[in-house]
N, C-alpha and C positions, 0 to 999 in steps of 0.2 A: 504494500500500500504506500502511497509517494506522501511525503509529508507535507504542510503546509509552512510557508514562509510567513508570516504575520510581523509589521512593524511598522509603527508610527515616523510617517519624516514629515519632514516640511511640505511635503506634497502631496499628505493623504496619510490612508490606510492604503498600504501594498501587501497584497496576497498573492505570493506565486508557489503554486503546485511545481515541487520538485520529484523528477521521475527514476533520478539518479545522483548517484556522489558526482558532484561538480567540482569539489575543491574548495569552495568559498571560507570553510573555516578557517582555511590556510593563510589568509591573506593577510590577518592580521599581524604574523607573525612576519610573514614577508616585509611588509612595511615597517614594521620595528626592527629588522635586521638591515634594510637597507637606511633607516634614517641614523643607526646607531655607526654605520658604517661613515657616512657621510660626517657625523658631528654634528655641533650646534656652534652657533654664531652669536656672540652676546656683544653690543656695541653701546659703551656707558661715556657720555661727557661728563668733567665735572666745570661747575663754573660759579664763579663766585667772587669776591673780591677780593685784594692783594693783601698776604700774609693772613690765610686763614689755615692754611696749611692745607691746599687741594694736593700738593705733590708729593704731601709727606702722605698723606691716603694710600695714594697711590703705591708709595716705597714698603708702606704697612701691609698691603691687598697683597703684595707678592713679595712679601717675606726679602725685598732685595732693593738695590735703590737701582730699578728701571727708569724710574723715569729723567732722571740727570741724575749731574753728581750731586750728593748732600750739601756737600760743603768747601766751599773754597776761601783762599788765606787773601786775607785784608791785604793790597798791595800796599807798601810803605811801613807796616806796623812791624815792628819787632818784637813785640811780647807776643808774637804768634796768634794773633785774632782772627777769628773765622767769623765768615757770613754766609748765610743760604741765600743762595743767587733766585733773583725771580727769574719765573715762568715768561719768555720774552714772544711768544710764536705757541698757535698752536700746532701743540705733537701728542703722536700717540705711540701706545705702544701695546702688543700684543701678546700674547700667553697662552699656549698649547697647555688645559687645564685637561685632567683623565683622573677620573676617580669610577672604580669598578664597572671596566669597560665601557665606559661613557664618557665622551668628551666635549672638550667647550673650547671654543677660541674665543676669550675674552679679551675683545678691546677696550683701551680705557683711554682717552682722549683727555689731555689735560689743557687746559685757556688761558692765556693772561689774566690778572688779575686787572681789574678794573674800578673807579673810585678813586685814584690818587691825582687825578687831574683838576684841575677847577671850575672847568667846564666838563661832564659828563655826559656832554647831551650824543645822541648816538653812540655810547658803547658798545649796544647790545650789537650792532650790525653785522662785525664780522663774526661774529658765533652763531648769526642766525645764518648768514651766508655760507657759512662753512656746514651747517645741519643740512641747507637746503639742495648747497653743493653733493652732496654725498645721495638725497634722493633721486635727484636729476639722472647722476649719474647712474644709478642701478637701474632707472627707467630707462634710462637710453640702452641698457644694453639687452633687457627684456626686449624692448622693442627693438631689437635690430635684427638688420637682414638674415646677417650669418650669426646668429647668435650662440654663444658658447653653451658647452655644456653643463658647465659649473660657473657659476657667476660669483665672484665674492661679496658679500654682503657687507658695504661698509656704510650703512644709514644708523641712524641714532635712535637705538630699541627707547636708551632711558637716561636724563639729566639728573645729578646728583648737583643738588643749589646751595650752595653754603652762606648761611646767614652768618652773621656775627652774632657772638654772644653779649650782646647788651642788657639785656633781659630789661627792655622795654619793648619794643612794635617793628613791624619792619617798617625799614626806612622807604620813602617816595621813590629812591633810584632801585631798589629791588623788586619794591611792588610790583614798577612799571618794567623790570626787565622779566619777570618772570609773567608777568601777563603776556608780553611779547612771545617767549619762551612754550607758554601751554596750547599756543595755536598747533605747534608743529612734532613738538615730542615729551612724552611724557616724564613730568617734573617730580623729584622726589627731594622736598625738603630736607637740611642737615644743617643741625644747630653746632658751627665750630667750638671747637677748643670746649664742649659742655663741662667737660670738669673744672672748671673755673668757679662753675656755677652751685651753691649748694643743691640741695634736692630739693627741696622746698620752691625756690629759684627757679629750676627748669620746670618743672609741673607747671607752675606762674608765666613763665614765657614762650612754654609748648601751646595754653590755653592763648596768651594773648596773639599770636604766629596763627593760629586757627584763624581766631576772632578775624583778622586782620586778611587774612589770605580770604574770607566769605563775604567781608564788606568789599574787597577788591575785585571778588566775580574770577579768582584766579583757581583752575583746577589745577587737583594734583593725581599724584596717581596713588592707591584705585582710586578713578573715578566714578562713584557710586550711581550716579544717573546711570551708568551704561549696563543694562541688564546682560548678564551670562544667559547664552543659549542653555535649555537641557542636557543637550548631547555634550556642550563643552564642560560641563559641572562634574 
């Protein structure tokens, strides 16, 4: 007797009378051996303003200092003074991550810091320019004639925004860079240097950083508006 197929999609109730083994159980596995084979691609900016420590994150994320050197010698000092050089350009840098058979190339793109000028007006440009540069590009290659068979994926899954720990509001030039920012990729608040902060303090300036991100109309991620399908839960 041939069994019934029965399952709710998006397009109904589907019933198909099956008359014999087709294979289809197989598939699932098929696709988990070729996705596993392939990898994953995780591509992180962080961006924030100067001497919050976005690039010590980074040297912390992978156990090594990727992302420049730590530290260079004061020219002229002789008592041996060091200073960590800012972030002048943005660069990225990459990580073949494997933890039990499963692997990630995490990219982690780090930005100049921004806020030390006295005019700040258009900061935000070349960070949005450089996010926007990297969709472009993978649409163009989707779309092309001869298109490869592997594309590399270098668009911006997730922004890491480093506020300062003032543990008052956020300030007008963050507000406005990160409202810019939630049009195009998703933003994930990060309160710097938190341990400055008692605990008492940060609970107080995690609520006011809310408060302030909802009277701003600024999303982050999750984004709670956006319902999960069924099948993706």
């Amino acid at each position: 007797m041939a069994d019934t197929l029965t399952e709710t999609t998006q397009w109904g109730n589907l019933k198909t009378d099956v008359s014999g083994y087709v294979g289809i159980d197989t598939l699932q596995e098929q696709i988990r051996k070729k996705v596993l084979k392939k990898g994953f691609e995780f591509n992180v900016i962080v961006v924030g303003r100067s001497g919050l420590g976005k690039s010590t994150l980074l040297n912390t994320l992978f156990k090594a200092s990727v992302s420049r050197r730590t530290c260079v010698k004061v020219e002229g000092e002789e008592n041996g003074q060091y200073k960590i050089p800012k972030t002048t350009e943005v660069k990225s840098v990459s990580h073949v991550l494997e933890e039990k058979g499963v692997r990630l190339r995490l990219t982690v793109t780090d930005t100049p810091g921004f806020g030390d000028h006295i005019n700040n007006e258009n900061c935000w440009i070349p960070i949005l320019e450089y996010i926007n540069q990297q969709y472009e590009k993978y649409l163009n290659e989707e779309q092309s004639v001869n298109r490869k068979k592997y594309i590399p994926d270098t668009r911006v899954h997730c922004c890491l925004y480093f506020i300062p720990p003032t543990g008052h509001s956020l300030t007008p030039l963050d507000a406005e860079f990160m409202k810019r920012l939630d049009k195009i990729v998703n933003i994930v608040p990060v309160i710097a240097k938190a341990d400055t902060l008692t605990v008492e303090e940060r609970i107080a300036f995690k609520q006011r950083i809310k408060q302030d991100l909802e009277k701003n109309g600024i999303n982050i991620y999750p984004i709670s508006e956006l319902e999960e399908e069924p099948e993706d839960v």
